[in-house]
Structure formats: C-alpha cells, structure tokens
C-alpha positions in Angstrom: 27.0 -5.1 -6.2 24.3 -2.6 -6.4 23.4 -0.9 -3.0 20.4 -0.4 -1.1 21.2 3.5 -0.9 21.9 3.6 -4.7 18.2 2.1 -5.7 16.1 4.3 -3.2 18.3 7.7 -3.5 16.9 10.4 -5.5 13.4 9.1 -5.1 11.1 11.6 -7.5 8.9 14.1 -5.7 5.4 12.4 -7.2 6.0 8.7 -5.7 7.5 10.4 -2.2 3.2 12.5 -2.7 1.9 9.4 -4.3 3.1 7.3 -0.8 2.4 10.2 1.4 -1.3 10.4 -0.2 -1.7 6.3 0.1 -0.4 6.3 4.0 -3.4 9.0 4.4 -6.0 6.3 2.7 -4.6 3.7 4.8 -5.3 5.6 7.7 -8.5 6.7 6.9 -9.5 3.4 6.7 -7.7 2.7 9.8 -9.7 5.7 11.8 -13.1 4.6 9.8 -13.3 0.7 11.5 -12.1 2.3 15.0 -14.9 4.7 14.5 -17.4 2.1 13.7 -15.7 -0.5 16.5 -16.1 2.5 19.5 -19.4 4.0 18.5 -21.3 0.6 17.6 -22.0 -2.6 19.4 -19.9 -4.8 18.1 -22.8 -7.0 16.8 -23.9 -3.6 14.7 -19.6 -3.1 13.7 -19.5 -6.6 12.1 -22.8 -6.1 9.9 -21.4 -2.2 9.0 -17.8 -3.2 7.9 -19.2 -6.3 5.9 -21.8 -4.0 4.4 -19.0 -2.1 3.1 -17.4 -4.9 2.0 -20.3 -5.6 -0.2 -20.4 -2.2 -1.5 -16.4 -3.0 -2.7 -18.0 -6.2 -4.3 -21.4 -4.7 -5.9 -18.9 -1.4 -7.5 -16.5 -4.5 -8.8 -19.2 -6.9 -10.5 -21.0 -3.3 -12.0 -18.1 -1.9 -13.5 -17.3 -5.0 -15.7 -13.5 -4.3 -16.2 -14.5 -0.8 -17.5 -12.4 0.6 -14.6 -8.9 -0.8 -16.2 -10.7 0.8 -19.3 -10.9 4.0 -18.6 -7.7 4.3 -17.0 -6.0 3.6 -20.5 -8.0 5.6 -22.7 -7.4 8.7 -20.3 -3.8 8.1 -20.5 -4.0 7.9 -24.3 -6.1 11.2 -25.0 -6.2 13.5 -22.0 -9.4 15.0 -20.0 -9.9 16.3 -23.3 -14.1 15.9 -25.0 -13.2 12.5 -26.4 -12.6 10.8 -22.8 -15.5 12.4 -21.2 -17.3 10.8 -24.0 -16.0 7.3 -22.6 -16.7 8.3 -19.4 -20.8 8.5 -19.9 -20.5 5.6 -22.3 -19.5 3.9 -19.2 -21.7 5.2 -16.9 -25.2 4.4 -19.0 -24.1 1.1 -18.7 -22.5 0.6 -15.4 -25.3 2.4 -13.1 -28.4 0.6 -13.9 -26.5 -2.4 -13.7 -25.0 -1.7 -10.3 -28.4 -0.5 -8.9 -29.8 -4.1 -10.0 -27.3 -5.6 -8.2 -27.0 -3.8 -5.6 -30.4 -4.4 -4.4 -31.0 -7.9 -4.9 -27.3 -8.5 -3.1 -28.2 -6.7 0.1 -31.3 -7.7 -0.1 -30.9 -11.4 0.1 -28.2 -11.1 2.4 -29.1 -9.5 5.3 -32.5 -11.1 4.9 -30.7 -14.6 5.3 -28.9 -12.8 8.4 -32.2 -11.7 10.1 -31.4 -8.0 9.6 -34.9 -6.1 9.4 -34.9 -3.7 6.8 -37.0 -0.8 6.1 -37.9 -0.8 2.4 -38.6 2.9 2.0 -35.4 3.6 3.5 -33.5 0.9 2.1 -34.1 1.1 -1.5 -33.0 4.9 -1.9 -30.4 4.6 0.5 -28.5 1.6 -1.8 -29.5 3.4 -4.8 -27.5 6.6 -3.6 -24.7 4.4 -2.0 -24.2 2.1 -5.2 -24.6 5.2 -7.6 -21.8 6.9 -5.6 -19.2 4.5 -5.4 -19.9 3.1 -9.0 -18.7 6.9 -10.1 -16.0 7.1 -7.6 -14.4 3.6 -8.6 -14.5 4.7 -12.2 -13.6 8.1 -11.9 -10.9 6.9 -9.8 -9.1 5.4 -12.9 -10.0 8.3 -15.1 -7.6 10.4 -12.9 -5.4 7.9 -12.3 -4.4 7.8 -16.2 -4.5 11.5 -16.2 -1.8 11.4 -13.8 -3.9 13.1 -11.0 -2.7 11.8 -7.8 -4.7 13.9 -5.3 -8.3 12.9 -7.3 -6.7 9.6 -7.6 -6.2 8.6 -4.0 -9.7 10.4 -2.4 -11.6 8.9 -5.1 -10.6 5.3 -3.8 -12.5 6.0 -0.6 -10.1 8.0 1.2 -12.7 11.2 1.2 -15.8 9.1 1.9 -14.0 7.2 5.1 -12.9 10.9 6.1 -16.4 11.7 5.7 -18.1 9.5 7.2 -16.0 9.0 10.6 -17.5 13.2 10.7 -20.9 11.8 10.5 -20.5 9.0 13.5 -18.6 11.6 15.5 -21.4 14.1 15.0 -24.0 10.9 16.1 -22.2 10.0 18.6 -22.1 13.5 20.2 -25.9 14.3 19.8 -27.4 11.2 20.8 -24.1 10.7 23.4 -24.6 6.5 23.4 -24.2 3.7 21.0 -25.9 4.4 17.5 -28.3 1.9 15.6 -28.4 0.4 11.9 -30.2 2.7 10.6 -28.4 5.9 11.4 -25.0 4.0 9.9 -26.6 3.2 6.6 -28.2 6.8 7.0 -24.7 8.1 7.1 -22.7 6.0 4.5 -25.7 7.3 2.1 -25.4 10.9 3.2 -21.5 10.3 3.2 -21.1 9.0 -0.4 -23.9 11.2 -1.8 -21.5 14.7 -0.8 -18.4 12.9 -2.9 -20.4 12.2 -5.4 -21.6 16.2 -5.6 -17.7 16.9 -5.3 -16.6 14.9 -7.6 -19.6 16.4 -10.2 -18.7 20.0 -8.9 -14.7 19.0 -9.5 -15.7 17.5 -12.9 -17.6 20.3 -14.1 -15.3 23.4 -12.7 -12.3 21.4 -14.6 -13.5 19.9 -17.7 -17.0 20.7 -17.9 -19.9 18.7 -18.8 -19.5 18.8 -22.8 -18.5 15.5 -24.4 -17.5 13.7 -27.7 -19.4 10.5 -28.9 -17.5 7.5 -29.0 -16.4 6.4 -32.5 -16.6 2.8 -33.1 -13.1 2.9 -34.4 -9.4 0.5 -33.6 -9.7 2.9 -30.2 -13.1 1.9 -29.4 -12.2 -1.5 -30.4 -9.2 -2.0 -28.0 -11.1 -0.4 -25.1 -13.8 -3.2 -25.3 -11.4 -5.6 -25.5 -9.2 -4.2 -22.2 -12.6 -4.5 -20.9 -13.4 -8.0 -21.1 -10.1 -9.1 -20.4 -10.0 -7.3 -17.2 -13.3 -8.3 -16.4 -12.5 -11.8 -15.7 -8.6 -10.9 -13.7 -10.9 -8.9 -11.7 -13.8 -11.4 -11.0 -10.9 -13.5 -9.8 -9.6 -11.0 -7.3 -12.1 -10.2 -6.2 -13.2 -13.7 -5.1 -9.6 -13.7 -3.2 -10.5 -11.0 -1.7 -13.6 -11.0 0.2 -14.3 -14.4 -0.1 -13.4 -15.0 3.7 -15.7 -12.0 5.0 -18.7 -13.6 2.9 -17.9 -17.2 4.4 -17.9 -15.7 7.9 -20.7 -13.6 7.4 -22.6 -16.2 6.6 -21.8 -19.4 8.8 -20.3 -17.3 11.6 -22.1 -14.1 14.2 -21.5 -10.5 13.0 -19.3 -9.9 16.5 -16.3 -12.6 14.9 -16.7 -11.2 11.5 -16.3 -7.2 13.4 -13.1 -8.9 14.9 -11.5 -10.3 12.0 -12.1 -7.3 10.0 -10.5 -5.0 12.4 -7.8 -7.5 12.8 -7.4 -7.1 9.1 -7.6 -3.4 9.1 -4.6 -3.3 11.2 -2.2 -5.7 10.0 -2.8 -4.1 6.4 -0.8 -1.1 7.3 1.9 -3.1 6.7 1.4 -2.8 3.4 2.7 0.6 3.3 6.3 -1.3 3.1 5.5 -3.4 -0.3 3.8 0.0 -1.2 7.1 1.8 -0.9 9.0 -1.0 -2.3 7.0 -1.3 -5.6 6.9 2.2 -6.3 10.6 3.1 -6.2 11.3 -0.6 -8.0 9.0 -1.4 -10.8 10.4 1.0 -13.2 13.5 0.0 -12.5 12.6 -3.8 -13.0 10.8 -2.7 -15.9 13.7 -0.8 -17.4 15.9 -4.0 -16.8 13.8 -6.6 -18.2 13.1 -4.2 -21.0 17.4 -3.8 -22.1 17.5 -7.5 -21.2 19.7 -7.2 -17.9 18.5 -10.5 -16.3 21.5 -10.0 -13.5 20.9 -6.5 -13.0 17.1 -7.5 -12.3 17.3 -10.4 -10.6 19.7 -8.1 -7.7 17.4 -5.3 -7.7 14.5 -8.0 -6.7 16.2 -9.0 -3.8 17.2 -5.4 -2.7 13.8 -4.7 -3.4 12.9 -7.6 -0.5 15.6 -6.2 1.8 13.6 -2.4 1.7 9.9 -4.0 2.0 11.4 -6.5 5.2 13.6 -3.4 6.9 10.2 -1.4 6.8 8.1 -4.0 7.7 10.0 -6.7 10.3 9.7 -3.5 12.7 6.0 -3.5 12.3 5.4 -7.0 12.5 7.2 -6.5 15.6 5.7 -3.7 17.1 1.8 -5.4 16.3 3.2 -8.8 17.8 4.5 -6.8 21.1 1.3 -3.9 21.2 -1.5 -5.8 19.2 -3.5 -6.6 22.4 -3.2 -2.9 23.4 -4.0 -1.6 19.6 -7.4 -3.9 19.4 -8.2 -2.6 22.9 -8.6 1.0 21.3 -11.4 -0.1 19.5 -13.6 -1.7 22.4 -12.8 -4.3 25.2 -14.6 -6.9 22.8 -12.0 -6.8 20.1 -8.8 -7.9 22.6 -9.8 -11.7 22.4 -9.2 -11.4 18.6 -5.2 -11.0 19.5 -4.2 -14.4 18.0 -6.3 -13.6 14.6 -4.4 -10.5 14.6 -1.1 -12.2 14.9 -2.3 -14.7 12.3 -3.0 -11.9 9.8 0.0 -10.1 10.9 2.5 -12.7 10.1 0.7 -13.6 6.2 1.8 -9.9 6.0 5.1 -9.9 7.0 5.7 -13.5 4.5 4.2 -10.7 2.2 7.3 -8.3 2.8 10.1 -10.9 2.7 9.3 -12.2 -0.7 9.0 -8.4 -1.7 6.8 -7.2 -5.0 6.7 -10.6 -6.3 3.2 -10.3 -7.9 4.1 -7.1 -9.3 7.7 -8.2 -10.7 6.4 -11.4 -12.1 3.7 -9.5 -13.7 6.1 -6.8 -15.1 9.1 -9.8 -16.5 6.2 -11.2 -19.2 4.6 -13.7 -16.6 0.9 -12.3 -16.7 -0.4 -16.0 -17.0 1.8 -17.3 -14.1 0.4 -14.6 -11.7 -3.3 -15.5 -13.0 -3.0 -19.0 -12.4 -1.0 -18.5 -8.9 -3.7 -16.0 -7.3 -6.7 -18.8 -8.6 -4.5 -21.5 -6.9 -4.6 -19.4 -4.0 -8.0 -18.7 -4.4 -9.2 -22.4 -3.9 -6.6 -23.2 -1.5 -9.0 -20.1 0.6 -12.5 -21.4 -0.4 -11.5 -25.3 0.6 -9.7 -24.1 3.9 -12.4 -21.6 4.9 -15.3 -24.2 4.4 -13.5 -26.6 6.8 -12.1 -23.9 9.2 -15.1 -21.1 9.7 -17.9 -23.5 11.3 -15.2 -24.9 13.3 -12.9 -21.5 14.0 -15.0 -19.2 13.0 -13.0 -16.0 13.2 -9.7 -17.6 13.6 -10.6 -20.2 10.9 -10.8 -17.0 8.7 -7.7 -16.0 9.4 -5.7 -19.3 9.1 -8.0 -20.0 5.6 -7.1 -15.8 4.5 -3.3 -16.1 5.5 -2.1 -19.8 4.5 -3.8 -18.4 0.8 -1.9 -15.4 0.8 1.6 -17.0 1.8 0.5 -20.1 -1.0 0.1 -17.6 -3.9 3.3 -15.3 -3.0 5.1 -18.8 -2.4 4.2 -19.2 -6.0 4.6 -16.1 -7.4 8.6 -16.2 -6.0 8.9 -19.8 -7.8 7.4 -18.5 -11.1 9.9 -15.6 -11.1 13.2 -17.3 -10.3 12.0 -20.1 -13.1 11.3 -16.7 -15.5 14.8 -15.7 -14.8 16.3 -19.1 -15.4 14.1 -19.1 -18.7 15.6 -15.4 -19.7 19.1 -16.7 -18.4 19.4 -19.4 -21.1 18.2 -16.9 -23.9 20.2 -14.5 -23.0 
C-alpha cells in the first residue's frame, strides 16, 4: 500500500515557496481584520470588512471570466508583446465596466444601510479602489500563467492587506483613538492606489509598455470562449461565496456581520491544510487518472485526506480549546461570537476529512458534477440563510454558510467514488 511518507517526500522547492507565499496571504488577511477589529468600533469593522467584500464582488462581476482568460493565454505565449496585447484588450473593457458598477453597488447599498456618504469623496475614492483591484485581479492571473509566484500571490491582495494595516497603524498613532469611515475608505483608496503604481512600475521595468494587437484568429477565438465559460462557473461562486455577508448585511447590524466575518477569518486558516494537500496531490491524481490507474488514485485520495485531517484536526482543536481567547485579540466585543466561531470552525475541519474533493473530482473528468454540487450548495445557503439571519442573525449565518459547505463537499465525495466505480467497470 502506498505510504503517506512516499506521496509527500521530495516535495519540489516551488510548491514548498508557493505554500510558504500563500500562508503569508492568509496571514495578511488575518492581521488586516484584527487591524480593522482593534482600531474601529465594531459598528465601523462590520461596514469596513463588508465593503471589502464588495470590492471582491464588484472585481468578480467586471472581469467577466477574462481572469481565467488571461491566465491561459499567458501560459501559451509568454510576457512576450502578443499577451500584453490581451492584457489592454482586457482592460478597455473591464474598467469602465467595473467603475459603472462599482458605483451604483456601493451606492445603493450603504444608502439602504443609512451610511452618509460624501459624494466628492466617494466617487473618486471607488473609482481608484475599483480601478485598482480590477488590474490586480487580472494581473494576478497573467502572472499566475507566467509561472510568477511572488507577483502571483501579492497581486491577490496580500500587498494591499500589508498595506493597508501600515496605514491604520499610522492613524491609529496620530490621532491615538478610534478612527472614522472616512479615514478607512481614505486608506483602502490610498492603499490600492500605491499597488496599482507598483504593479505599473513592475510591469513596465520587466516587460515594458509596447504591445501587439490582438488577431482575431483560432487563439483569439478560444480566449473568448474560456471567457464566457468561466463567466458563468464564476457568477456561481461567487454567489456561494459572499452570499451570507450580503444577507447579513442587509437584514442584520454591521456589529454581527464584524463578528462573523472575523469568525470567518480565523477558521479559514485552516485551509492552509487542504492547501498543502492539493498542491503535493493533484499532479499526482492527475498523472493517475491520466495512465488510467483507478486503484492507484482512488489510494492516493484517501492519503491525500489522511495529510489535510493530520494538519488540520490539530487546528480545529487548538481554535475549539483557544477560540474565546483568539476573538478576544481583536476587541472584547468579538468574544460572544465563540459559538459562530466553532460553527465555522467545524464546516472547515468536514472540509479536511473529505480532503481535495472539489479539486480531485474536477481533475478525474467530473467538471459538471462539481458545477451542479456547488449550485446545490448554493440554494441549500440562500434558503437556510433567509430563514436563519432574521432569526440568528450572526449565528444563523454561520449555521446557513457551514451546513452549505459540508452539503456540497458531501457531494462532491459521492460524485467521486460513483466516477471511480464508472472508471472501475471500463477499465
């Protein structure tokens, strides 16, 4: 029987970087929501993390699938003219369209919420935050099929939460109390607007700002047709996603929506174990389903489970034990959110036991199966949440967010072992 030892020994150098680069973005985002928990009323902390939450949905809906795009297209030709020619095809269409969206989304939203806004502040200030993450998103996938790992990982917001937990320190020094709405907003903008000049400076120093038209050839073809394929896969997980934070945004207070979201921020550093598990497996899962060794896969699955639970049982544990203590680092407020913690905490650790499941199921030919399983999911959250959240609130969230996330991993680990049966009998 093939041994634990045997799948994770000789681990290549770039996944042991790739982790070490993606346990620094987990903790940035970590640091960022205990910045925001200790240096804003928590009323102020629940209407900062959900307005970055929007900013993850506004760069989403904008970018149209042209993210997935890019990220083939730059592993098929290089950073070489013709990509940087996709690149601002992408961007004269993206932008405007973010901006557009941008503004009416926040807009509406924290108009519904009661938030006054300053208009002349407002409008540029989402205009330099949506132009700046639109880029980052995208250009995070350029470097991401140029094998870049480093330009990779910051662009996914790693820099900007590094950033901008700079700019809240500095407040929080100068002004030595509590800081206001407007100096947060003030700071994401000012935050996002110096990666966007690194990423130009980066750009330009490296490839330069010379470019080759796009060719409405099979290439060009094939990119718009990634494009609107992934448009749709995205649209749906994104709507797993953040659905939850909208619901409790809007039918809860912005001090249970600052909870949950810390309680989610700290249960998802769990998924540094999946993380490792994935890496180190997929190409091995790959490489069996590819020579048609349905044995041979079917045990690396399960020592792949075995690797994810051994990293992250311990965790669970240690959050179970220590979560009171953890929340109580990011204010006094945040301890009565223990339970939503524990909640969220044990969806992850359901998450470890059945191992990469979305990803092996995705990587054996069952695309479709996954679709359909994280859309089950999906409603399974939307009907639960409606019920829950004007009941629960915060706690409703995290029973809605968890029971959806065990339902489409439950799932995804039927769909694979009736794949393997399927390969079995053809085999």
């Amino acid at each position: 029987m093939l041994k634990l030892s045997s799948i994770f020994k000789r681990v290549p150098t770039n996944i042991v970087y790739s982790l070490m680069l993606r346990l620094i973005s987990i903790a940035s985002a970590f640091f960022m929501s205990m910045f925001v928990a200790k240096f804003f009323t928590i009323h102020d902390s629940g209407l900062i993390l959900f307005f970055l939450s929007l900013v993850a949905i506004v760069v989403s809906l904008s970018v149209r699938g042209f993210d997935i795009a890019i990220s083939k297209i730059a592993a098929e030709n290089g950073d070489g003219l013709k990509t940087l020619g996709y690149l601002y095809y992408i961007f004269k269409r993206v932008i405007p369209v973010g901006i557009i969206i941008s503004l009416f989304v926040f807009f509406f939203l924290f108009t519904y919420k009661g938030v006054v806004l300053e208009l002349n502040l407002f409008v540029p200030i989402i205009i330099i935050i949506t132009i700046s993450h639109v880029v980052m998103q995208i250009m995070s996938f350029y470097y991401q099929g140029i094998s870049k790992l480093t330009m990779t990982i910051l662009c996914q917001r790693t820099l900007f939460n590094i950033v901008f937990c700079f700019t809240i320190g500095f407040g929080f020094i100068v002004y030595n109390n509590k800081l206001n709405l407007i100096y947060a907003f003030s700071s994401i903008a000012f935050s996002s607007f110096i990666i966007l000049l690194f990423i130009i400076v980066y750009t330009a120093l490296s490839s330069g700002f010379k470019y080759q038209s796009v060719v409405k050839g099979k290439q060009y073809f094939q990119f718009l047709n990634l494009q609107k394929n992934s448009y749709p896969v995205s649209i749906v997980q994104l709507i797993s996603m953040y659905l939850v934070q909208l619901l409790l945004f809007m039918l809860s207070s912005p001090q249970d929506l600052a909870g949950y979201m810390v309680a989610v921020k700290i249960s998802s550093v769990m998924a540094i174990a999946i993380l490792a598990s994935t890496n180190v497996v997929v190409p091995k899962i790959v490489k069996a389903y590819k020579n048609n060794e349905i044995t041979k896969l079917d045990t690396i699955y399960l020592e792949s489970i075995k690797f994810a639970s051994f990293m992250g049982i311990p965790c669970a544990t240690m959050i179970f034990i220590f979560g009171y203590e953890i929340l109580g680092f990011f204010g006094e407020s945040y301890k009565s959110y223990y339970i939503v913690l524990c909640i969220l905490t044990g969806s992850q650790l359901i998450n470890c036991i059945t191992g990469s499941s979305d990803m092996v199921l995705t990587y054996i030919g069952g695309e479709v199966e996954h679709k359909r399983n994280v859309i089950a999911g999906m409603f399974v959250c939307a009907l639960l949440s409606i019920v829950l959240i004007p009941l629960y609130s915060a706690l409703g969230a995290a029973i809605s967010a968890a029971i959806s996330a065990i339902t489409t991993n439950a799932l995804d680990y039927i769909s694979i072992n009736l794949r393997k049966k399927v390969l079995l009998e053809l085999t």
